[in-house]
C-alpha positions as CSV (number, residue, x, y, z in Angstrom):
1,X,33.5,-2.9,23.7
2,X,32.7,-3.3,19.8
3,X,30.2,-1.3,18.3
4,X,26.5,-2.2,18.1
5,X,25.9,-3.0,14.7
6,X,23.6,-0.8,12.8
7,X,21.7,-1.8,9.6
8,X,19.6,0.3,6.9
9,X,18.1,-1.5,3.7
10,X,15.2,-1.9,1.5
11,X,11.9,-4.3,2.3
12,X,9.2,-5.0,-0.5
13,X,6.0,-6.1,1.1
14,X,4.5,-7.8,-1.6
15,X,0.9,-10.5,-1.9
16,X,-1.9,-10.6,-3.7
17,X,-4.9,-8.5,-3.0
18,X,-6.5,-7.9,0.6
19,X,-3.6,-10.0,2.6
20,X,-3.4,-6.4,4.8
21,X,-0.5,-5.1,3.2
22,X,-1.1,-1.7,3.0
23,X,-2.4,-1.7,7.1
24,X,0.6,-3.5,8.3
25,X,3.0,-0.4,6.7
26,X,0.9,2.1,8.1
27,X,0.8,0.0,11.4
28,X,4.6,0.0,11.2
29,X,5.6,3.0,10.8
30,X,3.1,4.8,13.2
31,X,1.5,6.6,10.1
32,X,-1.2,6.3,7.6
33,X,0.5,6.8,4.4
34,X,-1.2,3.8,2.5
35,X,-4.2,4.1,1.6
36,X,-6.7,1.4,2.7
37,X,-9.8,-0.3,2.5
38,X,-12.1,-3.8,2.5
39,X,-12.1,-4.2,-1.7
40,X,-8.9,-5.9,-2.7
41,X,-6.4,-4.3,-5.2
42,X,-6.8,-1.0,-3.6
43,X,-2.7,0.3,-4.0
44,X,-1.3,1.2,-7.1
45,X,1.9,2.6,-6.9
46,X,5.1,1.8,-5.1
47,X,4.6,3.3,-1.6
48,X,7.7,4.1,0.5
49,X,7.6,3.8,4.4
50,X,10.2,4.1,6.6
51,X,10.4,3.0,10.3
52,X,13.9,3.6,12.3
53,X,15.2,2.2,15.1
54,X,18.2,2.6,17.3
55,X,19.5,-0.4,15.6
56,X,18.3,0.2,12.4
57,X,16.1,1.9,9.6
58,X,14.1,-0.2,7.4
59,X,13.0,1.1,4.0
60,X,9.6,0.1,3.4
61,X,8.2,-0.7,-0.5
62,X,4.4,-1.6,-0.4
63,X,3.3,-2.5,-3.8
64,X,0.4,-3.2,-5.4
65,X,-1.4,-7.1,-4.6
66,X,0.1,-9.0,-7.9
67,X,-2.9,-9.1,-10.3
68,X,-3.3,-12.4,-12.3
69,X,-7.1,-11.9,-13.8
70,X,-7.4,-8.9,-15.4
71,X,-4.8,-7.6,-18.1
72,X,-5.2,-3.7,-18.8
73,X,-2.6,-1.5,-19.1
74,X,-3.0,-0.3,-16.0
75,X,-3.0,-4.0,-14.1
76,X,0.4,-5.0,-16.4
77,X,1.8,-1.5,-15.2
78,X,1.2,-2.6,-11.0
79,X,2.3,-6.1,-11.9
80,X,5.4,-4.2,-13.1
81,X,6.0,-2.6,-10.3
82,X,6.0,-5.7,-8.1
83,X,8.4,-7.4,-10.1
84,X,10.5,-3.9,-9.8
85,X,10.8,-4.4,-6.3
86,X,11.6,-8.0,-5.7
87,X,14.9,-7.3,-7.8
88,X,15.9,-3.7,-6.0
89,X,15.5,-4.9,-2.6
90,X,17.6,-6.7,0.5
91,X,14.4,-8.1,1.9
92,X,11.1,-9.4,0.8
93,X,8.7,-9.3,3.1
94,X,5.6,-11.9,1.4
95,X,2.2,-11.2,3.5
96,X,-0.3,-14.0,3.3
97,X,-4.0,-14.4,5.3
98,X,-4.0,-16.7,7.9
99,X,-5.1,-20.7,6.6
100,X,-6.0,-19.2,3.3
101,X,-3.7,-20.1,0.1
102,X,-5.2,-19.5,-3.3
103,X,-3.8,-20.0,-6.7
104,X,-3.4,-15.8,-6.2
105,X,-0.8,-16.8,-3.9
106,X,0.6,-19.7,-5.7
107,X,1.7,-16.8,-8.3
108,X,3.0,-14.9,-6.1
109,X,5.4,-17.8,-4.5
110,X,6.6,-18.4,-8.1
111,X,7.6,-14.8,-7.9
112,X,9.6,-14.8,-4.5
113,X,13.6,-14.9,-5.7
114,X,15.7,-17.2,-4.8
115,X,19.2,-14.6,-4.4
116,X,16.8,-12.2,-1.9
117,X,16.0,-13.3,2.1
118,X,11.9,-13.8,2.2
119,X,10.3,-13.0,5.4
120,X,7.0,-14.6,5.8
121,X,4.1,-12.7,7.4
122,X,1.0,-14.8,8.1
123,X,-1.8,-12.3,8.8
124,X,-4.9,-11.4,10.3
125,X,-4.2,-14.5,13.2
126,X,-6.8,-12.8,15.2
127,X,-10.0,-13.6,13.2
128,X,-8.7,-17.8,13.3
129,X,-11.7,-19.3,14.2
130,X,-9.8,-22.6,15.2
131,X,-6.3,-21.2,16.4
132,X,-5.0,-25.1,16.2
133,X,-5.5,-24.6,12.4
134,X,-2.3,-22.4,12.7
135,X,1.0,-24.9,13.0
136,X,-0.3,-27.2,10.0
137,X,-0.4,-24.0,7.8
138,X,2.5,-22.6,9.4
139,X,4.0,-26.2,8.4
140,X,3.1,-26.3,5.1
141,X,4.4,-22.6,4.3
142,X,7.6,-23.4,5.8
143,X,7.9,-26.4,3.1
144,X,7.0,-24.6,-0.1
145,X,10.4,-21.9,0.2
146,X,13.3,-21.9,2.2
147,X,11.7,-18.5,3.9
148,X,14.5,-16.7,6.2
149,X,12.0,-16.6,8.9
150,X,8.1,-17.1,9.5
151,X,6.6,-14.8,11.8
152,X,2.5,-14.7,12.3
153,X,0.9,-11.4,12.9
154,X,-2.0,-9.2,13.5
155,X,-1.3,-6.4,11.7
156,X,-4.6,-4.2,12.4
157,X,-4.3,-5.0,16.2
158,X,-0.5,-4.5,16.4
159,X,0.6,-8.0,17.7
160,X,3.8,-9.5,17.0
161,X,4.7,-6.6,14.6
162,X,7.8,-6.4,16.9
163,X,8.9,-9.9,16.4
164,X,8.4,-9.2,12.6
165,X,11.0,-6.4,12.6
166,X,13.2,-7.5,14.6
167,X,13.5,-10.7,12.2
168,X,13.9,-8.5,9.2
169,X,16.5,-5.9,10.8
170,X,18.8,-9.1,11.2
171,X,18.4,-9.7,7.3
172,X,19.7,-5.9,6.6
173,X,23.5,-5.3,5.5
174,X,25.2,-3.2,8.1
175,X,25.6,0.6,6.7
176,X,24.0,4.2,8.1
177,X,20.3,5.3,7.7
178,X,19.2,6.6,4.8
179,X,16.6,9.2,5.8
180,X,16.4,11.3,8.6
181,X,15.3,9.5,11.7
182,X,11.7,11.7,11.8
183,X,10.3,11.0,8.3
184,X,7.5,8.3,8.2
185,X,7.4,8.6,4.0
186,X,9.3,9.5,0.6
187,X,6.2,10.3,-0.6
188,X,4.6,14.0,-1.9
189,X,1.7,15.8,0.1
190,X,0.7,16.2,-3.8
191,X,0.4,12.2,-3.8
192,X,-0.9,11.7,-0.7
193,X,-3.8,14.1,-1.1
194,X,-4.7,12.0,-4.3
195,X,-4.6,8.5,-2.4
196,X,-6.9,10.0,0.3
197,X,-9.0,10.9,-2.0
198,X,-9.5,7.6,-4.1
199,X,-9.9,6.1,-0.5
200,X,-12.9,7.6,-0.1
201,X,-14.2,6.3,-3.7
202,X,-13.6,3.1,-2.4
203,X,-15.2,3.5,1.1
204,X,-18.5,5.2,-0.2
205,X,-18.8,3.8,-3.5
206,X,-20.1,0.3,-4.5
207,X,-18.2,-2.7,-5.6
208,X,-17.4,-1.9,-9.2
209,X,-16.8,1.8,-9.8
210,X,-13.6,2.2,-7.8
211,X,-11.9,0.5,-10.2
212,X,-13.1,2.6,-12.9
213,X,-11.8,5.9,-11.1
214,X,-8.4,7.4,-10.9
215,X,-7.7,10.8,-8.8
216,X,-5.2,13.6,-10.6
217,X,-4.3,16.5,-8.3
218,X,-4.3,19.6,-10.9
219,X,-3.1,21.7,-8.6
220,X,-1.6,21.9,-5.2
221,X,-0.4,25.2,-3.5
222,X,0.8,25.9,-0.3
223,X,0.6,29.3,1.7
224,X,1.3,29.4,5.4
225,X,-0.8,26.9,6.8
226,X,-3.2,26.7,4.5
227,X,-3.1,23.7,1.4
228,X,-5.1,24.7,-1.4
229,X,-5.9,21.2,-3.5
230,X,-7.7,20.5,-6.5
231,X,-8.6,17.2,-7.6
232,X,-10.0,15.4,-10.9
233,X,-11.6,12.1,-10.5
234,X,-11.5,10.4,-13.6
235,X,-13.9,8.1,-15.3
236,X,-14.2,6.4,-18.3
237,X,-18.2,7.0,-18.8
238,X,-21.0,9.7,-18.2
239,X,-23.2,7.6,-16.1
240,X,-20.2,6.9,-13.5
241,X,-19.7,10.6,-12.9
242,X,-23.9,10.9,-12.4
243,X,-22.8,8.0,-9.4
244,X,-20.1,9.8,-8.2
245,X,-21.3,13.1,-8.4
246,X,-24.7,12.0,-6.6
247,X,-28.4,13.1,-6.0
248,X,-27.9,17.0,-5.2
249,X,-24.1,16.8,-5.5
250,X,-24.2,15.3,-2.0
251,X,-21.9,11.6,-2.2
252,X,-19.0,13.8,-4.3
253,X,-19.3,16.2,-1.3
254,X,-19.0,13.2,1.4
255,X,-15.8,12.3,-0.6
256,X,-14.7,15.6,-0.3
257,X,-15.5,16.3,3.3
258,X,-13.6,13.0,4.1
259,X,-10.6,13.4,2.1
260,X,-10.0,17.2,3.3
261,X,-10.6,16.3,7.5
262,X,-7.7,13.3,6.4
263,X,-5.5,15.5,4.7
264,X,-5.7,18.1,7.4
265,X,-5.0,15.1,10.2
266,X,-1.7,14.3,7.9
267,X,-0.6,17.6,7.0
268,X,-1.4,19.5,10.4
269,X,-2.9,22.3,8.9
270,X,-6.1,23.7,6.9
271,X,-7.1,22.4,3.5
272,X,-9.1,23.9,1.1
273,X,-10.2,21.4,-1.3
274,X,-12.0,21.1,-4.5
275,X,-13.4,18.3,-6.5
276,X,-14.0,17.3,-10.1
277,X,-15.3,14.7,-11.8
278,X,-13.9,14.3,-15.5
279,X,-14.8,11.7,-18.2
280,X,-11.7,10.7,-19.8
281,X,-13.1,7.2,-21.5
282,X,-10.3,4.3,-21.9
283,X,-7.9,5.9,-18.8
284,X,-6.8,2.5,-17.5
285,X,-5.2,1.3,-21.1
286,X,-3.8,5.0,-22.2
287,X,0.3,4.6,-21.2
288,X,0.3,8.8,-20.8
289,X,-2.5,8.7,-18.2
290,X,-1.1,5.8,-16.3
291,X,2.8,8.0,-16.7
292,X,1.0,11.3,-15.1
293,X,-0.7,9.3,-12.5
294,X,2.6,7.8,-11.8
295,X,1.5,4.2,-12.0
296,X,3.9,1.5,-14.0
């Protein structure tokens, strides 16, 4: 008897903004370890998850949703890192919403390459008002690239997320795991601690200031089971620290409370967390800042 064939190899998830990317990584790898939330654009960086299987591991890379409005620094710099991707990878993995195809999405499509398998992931099937409306847009998706296969999902209620990796593992070379079979991530506590945090900004803040905001961890020490954090929240005006800071100090204090009960949840173990909000005007078009933050 030959062998089962085992396969390990990278997968970029890649869309434009608020197509669920970030949920269906953390939905398949068992973990949250991107950052989510209902504003678009929320992700960044290059995220790394990693789900293995008996016949395989698959490398996750969630980037950020491919900007095409605004052009800071700090929008070029996650562009950048999307196009990073779809030339490092085995597999592209293209999520797109359900019946919905903007010209966000026609940008993206003109990204896609034509040497690298694309999986299509039509999303968020379970809010279809008219499921009939399905096939026809599954039809015309399957016309505009020779995709390697289509496979529509629920990624926030789990369904069909098996069918979706078992048509990507077939895309995989053959060749051994690259991680150990427990980790979930590539990523640093130190990282993850910030993410958490600018969660929060964009769960308990309004529609505009998240954007404005960027999280630096300053320091992050470890002794026993006890993580001592501190965080700067950076802004580029007074008046957005007044917001974030709040009446009384209480809505930086929610963000706080939030972020340390996550990190706690992730890190299985105590957190003592502090929080600062820093004016640092022009943030989003300063290279270094972007460098530090580990954006571009």
């Amino acid at each position: 008897m030959t062998e089962p064939v085992h396969r390990t190899g990278l997968v970029a998830i890649v869309g434009r903004p608020n197509v669920g990317k970030s949920t269906l990584l953390n939905h398949l790898v068992g973990q949250k370890i991107s950052i989510t939330s209902r504003k678009p654009q929320t992700t960044r960086q290059r995220i790394t998850g990693i789900l293995t299987k008996p016949e395989g591991q698959l490398v996750f890379v969630d980037t950020p949703g491919f900007q095409t409005e605004h052009r800071s620094a700090l929008t070029k710099a996650m562009n950048r890192t999307v196009r990073r991707a779809l030339e490092e990878v085995d597999v592209v993995l293209w999520v797109v919403e359900a019946t919905r195809f903007d010209e966000r999405d026609q940008a993206m499509l003109k990204l896609l390459p034509q040497k690298v398998p694309v999986v299509l992931a039509i999303n968020k099937i379970d809010r279809l008002r008219e499921k009939s409306s399905l096939l026809p847009f599954t039809q015309r998706m399957s016309e505009s690239h020779p995709f390697a296969a289509i496979v529509p999902i629920a990624a926030e209620k789990d369904q069909q997320l098996s069918d979706l990796v078992t048509a990507i593992l077939e895309l995989l070379p053959e060749g051994e795991r690259m991680y150990d079979e427990e980790e979930v991530t590539t990523l640093s506590e130190r990282f993850l601690a910030a993410e958490l945090v600018r969660e929060k900004l964009f769960r308990l803040l309004g529609d505009e200031l998240p954007y404005a905001a960027a999280v630096e961890v300053e320091s992050f020490e470890t002794s026993a089971d006890l993580r001592r954090v501190r965080v700067a929240i950076l802004v580029d005006k007074a008046g957005q620290k007044a917001i974030i800071i709040g009446k009384n100090g209480e809505k930086l204090k929610k963000v706080g409370t939030q972020a340390r009960k996550d990190m706690e949840r992730l890190f299985g173990g105590k957190v003592f967390l502090e929080t600062w909000v820093r004016v640092r005007s022009g943030w989003a078009d300063d290279t270094a800042t972007l460098k530090r933050l580990g954006i571009g």
